[in-house]
N, C-alpha and C positions, 0 to 999 in steps of 0.2 A: 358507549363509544362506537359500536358497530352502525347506528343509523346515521350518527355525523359523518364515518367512513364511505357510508353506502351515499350519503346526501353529495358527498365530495368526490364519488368517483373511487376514491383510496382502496386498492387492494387488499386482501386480506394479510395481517400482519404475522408475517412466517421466523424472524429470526430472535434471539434471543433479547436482541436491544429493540426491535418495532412497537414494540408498544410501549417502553417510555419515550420514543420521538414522537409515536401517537397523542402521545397524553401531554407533551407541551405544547405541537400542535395544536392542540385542545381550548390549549391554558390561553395560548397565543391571541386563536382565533376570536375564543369568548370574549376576553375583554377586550380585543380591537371593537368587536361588534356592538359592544354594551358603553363602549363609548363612542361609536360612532354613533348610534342612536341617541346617547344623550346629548351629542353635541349638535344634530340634526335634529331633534326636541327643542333646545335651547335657542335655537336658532329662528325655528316656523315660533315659537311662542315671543322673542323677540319681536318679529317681525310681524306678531297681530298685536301685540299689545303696544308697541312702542313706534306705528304706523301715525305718520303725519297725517290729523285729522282735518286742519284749514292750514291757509297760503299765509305763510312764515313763521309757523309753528316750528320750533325748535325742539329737540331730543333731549331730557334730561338729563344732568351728570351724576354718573354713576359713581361711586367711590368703594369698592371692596375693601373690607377690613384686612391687616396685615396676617392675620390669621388663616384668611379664607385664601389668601395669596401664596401663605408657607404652606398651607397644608395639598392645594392644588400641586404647585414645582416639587414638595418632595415625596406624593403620589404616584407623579411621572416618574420622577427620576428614579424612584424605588421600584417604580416597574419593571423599566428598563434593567436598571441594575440587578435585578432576580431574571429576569430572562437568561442574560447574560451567563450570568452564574449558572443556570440550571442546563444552557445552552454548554458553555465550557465542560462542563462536570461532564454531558455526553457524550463532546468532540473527542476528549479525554479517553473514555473509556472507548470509544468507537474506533481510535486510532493506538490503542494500546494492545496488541493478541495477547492472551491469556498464555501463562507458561505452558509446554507442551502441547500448544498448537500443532496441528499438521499441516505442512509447509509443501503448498503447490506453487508453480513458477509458470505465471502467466505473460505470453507475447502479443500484444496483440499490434494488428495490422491491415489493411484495405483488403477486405472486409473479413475478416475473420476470428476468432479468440483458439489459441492455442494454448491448451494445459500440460503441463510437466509434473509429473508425481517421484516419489521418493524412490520407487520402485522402477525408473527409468521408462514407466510409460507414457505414452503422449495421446490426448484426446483432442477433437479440434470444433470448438461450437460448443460442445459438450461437456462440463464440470461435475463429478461425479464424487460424491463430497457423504461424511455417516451423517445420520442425523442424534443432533445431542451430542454432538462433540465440535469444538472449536476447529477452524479452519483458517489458516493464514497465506492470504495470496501474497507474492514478492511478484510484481507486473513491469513489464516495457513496452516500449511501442518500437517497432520496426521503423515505420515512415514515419506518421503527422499523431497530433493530439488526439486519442481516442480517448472516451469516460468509459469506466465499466460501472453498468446502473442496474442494479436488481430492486424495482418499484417494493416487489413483497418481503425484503431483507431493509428497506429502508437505506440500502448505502449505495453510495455513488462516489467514484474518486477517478480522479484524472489519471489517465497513463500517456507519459510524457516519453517522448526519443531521448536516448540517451542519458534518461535518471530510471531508477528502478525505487517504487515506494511501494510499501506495503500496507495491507488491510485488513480483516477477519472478520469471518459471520462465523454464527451457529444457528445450524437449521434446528429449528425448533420440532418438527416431524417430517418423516418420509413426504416425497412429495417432488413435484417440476415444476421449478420457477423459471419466470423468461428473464434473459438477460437481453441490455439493450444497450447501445451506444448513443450516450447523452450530449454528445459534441460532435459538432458536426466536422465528417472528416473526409469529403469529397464528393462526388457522383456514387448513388448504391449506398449510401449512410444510413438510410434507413431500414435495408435488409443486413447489417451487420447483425445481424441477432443470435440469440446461442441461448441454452438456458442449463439452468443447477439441477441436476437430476439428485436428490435426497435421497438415499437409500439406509435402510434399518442396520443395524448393526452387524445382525444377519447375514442380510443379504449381499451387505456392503464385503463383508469380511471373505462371503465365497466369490464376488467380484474381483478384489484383489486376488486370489488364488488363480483365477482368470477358469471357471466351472464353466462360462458360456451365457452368465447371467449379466443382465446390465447392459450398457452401449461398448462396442466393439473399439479395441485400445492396438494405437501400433506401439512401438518399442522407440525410444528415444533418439534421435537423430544423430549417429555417432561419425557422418560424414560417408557412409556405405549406403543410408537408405532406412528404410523402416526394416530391422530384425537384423541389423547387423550390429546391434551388440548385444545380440544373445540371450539370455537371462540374467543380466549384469542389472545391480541397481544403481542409484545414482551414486553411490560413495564410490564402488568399483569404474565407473564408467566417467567418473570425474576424476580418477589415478592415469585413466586414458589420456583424459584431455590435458591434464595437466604435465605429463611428457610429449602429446601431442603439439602443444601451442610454446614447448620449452622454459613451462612455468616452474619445472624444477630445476632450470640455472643459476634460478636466483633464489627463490626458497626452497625451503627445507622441510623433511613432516617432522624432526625427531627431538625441534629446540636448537638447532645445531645455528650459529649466526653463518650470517652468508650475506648477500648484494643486499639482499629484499629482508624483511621483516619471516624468521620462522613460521608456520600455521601452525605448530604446535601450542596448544592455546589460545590461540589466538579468538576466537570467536568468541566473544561476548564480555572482553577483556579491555579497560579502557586504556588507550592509546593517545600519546603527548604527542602531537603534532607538531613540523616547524613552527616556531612562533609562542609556541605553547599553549594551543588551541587542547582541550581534551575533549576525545569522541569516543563510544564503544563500540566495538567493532561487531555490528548486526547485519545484516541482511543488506540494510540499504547502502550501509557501510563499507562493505566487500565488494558488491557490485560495481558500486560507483569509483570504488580503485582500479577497478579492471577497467573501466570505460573512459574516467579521466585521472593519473594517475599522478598526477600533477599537482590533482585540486588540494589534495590532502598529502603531503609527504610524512610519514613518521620522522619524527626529529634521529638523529644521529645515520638516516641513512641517504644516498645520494639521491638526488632525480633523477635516476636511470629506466626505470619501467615506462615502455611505449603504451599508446590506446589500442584499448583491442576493440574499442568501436562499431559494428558493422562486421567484425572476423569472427565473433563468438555468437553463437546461436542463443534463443531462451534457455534451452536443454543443454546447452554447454556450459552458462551460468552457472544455471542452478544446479548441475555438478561439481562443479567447484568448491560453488559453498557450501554442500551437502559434504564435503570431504574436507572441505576446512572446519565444519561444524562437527563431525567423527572424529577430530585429531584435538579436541578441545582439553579431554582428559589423558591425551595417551602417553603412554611411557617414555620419558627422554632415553634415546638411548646414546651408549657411548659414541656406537658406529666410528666411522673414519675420519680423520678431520677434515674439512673440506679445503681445498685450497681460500688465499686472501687473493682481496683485488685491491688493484689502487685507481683510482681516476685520475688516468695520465694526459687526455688531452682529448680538446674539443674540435671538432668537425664540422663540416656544414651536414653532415649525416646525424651528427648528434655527439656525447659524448661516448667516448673509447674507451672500457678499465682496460688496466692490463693485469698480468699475473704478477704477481709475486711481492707486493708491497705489503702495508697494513690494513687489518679490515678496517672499515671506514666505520 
């Protein structure tokens, strides 16, 4: 497969899945080619044997047997339909992260890629990832449609404004792969570029320690600047935001009911929707309640949560769900009871609870 690679241009294949897309590629290629040939055969061999030799010589009629007819349409059609399948089985696995993924939270924007790790650091251009272990991006776009494309990881996925979707590689060995921006997304779209820096387990592990090895990390954007939240990781630095932005007026970490839906448990847990839609509450799942919170109500509770659109940062996201994902198992506790609200009336501001009715 290396000389079709090299013949095509194709990079070297780095992640866990590149070389079975290589190898349909393959599949693809060869028999478009082996029948474009035979039909480009069929064709110059028509055309010298069945060439009008005098003036009003006529073309024989041909008549194929019904056999030769079935066996042609369900050749094709069986092709196709095993592509499909071998294609699906990929998409599948390509868009599925492996459990215990490590979960970076990618922004990107005119022109740059900004990364969020668990540990509250932020790199920018730069993805700094172990090698031999799964990696799960959760991505947004600040302004316009950008793609993230790493040619030697074989993946490419769109990141959209205001949806957050997620994807996963595994680098197959230490090593720098380039990232590029596959969509074009203004003037300068072609220097958007960044790449994966692959590091050993090793070395990866004294990088998190932050020893001096590796590309140079600031501290996650806590609204002060780079280093002002400290040595906080995301679960602590998402308890910030989430008194910061007044996201505990309405939920709760302890089970406790209130406006909003608990995050006690909440992550990974399926959820009845108005209407009775059911979704699990993942990655793309959380996000996209925070950005349009509308789209998806949980059944039995009010449309009262506004968009935080444009107010929360990448790094304020993925603290969030870093600490609604920490509170998956944790202890319901007695604690206090919270007050109930009622929704008493509607506004041109929006609607109003007030205290002291039923919870809803």
């Amino acid at each position: 497969m290396d000389w079709l690679r090299a013949l095509l241009y194709v990079p070297e294949a780095a992640s866990s899945v590149a070389d079975r897309v290589d190898a349909l590629h393959v599949f693809v290629i060869t028999v478009t080619m082996v029948m474009a040939t035979y039909v480009f055969g069929a064709a110059a061999w028509f055309a010298i044997r069945f060439h009008r030799r005098r003036e009003g010589q006529l073309t024989e009629e041909l008549r194929p047997s019904r056999f030769h007819e079935i066996a042609i349409i369900s050749g094709l059609t069986g092709t196709f339909v095993l592509w499909w399948v071998l294609g699906y089985e990929q998409y599948v696995t390509m868009t599925s992260p492996p459990e215990g993924a490590q979960t970076v939270y990618l922004e990107a924007k005119q022109w740059m890629w900004k990364f969020t790790y668990d540990d509250g650091r932020s790199t920018n251009d730069v993805l700094v990832v172990p090698a031999g272990k799964p990696v799960k991006l959760v991505m947004s776009s600040r302004d316009v449609i950008h793609s993230f494309f790493v040619p030697q990881f074989r993946m490419k996925q769109d990141v959209v404004p205001g949806r957050f979707v997620t994807t996963w590689f595994e680098a197959k060995a230490p090593g720098e792969y380039a990232i590029l921006c596959a969509e074009y997304c203004g003037v300068s779209h072609s220097r958007m570029r960044g790449e994966v820096v692959a590091l050993s387990p090793e070395a990866y592990a004294s990088w998190r320690r932050g020893d001096g090895s590796g590309p140079a990390t600031t501290r996650a954007d806590c609204g002060g600047g780079p280093g002002s939240c400290g040595d906080a990781d995301l679960v602590t630095f998402g308890r910030e935001v989430a008194a910061k932005r007044a996201c505990v007026a309405c939920h709760s970490f302890d089970g406790q009911r209130h406006v909003g839906p608990t995050w006690r448990g909440l992550f990974g847990a399926p959820r009845t929707l108005a209407g009775g839609k059911r979704v699990v509450a993942d990655e793309a799942y959380l996000t996209r309640s925070m950005m349009e919170p509308l789209a998806d109500v949980v059944d039995g509770y009010p449309p009262l949560m506004p968009s935080y659109q444009g107010q929360l940062s990448a790094a304020e996201t993925g603290a969030l769900v870093e600490l609604i994902k920490s509170l998956r198992d944790a202890p319901e506790s007695p604690g206090v009871a919270l007050p109930r609200l009622e929704v008493r009336a509607v506004t041109d501001a929006g609607v109003v609870p007030s205290r002291g009715g039923p919870s809803p």
